[in-house]
N, C-alpha and C positions, 0 to 999 in steps of 0.2 A: 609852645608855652614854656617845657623844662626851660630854654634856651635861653629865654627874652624877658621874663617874667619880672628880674628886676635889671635895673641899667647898670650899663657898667661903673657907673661911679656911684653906684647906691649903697648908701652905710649900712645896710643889713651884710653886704658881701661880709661885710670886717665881722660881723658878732655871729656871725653861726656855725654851728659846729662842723662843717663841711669846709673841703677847699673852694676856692673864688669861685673853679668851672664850676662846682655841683651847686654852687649858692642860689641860682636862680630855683633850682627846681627844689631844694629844700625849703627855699623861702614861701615857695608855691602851695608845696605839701602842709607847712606852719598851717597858712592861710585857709587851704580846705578844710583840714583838719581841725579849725577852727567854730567851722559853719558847718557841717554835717553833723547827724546824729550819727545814734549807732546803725540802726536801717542800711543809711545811705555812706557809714564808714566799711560797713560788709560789700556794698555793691565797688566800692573803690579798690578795697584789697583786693576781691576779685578779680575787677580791672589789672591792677599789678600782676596777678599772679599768673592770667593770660598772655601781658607784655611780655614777661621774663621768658614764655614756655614758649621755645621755637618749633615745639611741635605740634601749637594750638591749631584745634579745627576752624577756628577762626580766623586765623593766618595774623592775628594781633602783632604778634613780635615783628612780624614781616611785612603788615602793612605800615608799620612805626617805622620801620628801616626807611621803605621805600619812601614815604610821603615825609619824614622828617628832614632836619637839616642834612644837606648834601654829604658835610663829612662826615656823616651817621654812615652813609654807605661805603666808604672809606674807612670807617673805622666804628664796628658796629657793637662795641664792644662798652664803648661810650653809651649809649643806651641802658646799660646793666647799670651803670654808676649814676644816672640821671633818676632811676625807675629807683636805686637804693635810697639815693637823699632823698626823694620826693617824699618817699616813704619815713624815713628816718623825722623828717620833718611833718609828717603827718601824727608821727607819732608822739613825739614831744609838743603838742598842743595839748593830749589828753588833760 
């Protein structure tokens, strides 16, 4: 979803405050961050804050690596930057 979420020639890439790569998952986070309350904006940070921690009992970080796009495991680092804008754009809905 961070990846694909808008197309590559979608005019939101141009207006939002992220570069092109991270625009798909900032435009994503807007969009959530739209439609949840607070309940369900606590159970998402959450979510993020598992993503980020590569030392979750859940293996979050790790099952994100593995099942995401291919050059996620290639270069996993890109994930941090996908998990920022998403959030960054969840944020700026408030």
């Amino acid at each position: 979803m961070f990846e694909r979420y808008l197309g590559p020639i979608d005019d939101r890439r141009w207006t939002l405050p992220v570069d092109f790569d991270n625009a798909s998952a900032c435009a994503l986070g807007m969009d959530v961050g739209a439609l949840v309350n607070e309940r369900e904006r606590e159970v998402v940070t959450g979510f993020l804050a598992r993503a980020r921690d590569e030392d979750d009992r859940h293996r979050t970080h790790a099952l994100l690596i593995r099942n995401g796009p291919s050059y996620w495991r290639e270069h996993p680092e890109v994930l941090f930057d996908r998990l920022a804008a998403f959030e960054k754009g969840m944020l700026a809905s408030r």
